[in-house]
C-alpha positions in Angstrom: -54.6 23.5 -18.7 -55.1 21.3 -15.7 -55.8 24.1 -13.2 -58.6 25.3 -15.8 -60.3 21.8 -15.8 -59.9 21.5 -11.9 -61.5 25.5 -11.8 -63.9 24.4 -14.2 -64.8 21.0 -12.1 -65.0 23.5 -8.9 -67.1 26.2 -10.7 -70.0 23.2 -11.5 -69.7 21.4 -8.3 -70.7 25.0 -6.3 -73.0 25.8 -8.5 -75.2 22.5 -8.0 -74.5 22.3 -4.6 -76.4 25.9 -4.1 -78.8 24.6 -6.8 -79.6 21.4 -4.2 -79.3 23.7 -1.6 -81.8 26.1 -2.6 -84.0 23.4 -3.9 -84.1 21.4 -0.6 -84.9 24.6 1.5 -87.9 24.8 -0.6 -89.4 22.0 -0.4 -89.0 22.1 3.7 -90.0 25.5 3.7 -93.4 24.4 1.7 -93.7 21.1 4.8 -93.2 23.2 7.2 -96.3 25.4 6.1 -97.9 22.2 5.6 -97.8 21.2 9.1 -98.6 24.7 10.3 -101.7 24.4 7.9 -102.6 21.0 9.5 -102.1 22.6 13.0 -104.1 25.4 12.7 
């Protein structure tokens, strides 16, 4: 029963992790084509 929970726990903590992962390569993928914007 614990090694479900502790599974469980594991399962959610990678899953928001490439969540905020994803989500923070976004947004410096859409600066970075800000500044190339500004640049050109």
């Amino acid at each position: 029963m614990t090694q479900l929970i502790v599974i469980d726990y594991y399962y959610h903590a990678v899953i928001m992790l490439s969540c905020t992962g994803t989500l923070t390569k976004e947004r410096e993928n859409r600066r970075l084509a800000d500044e190339q914007e500004i640049l050109s």
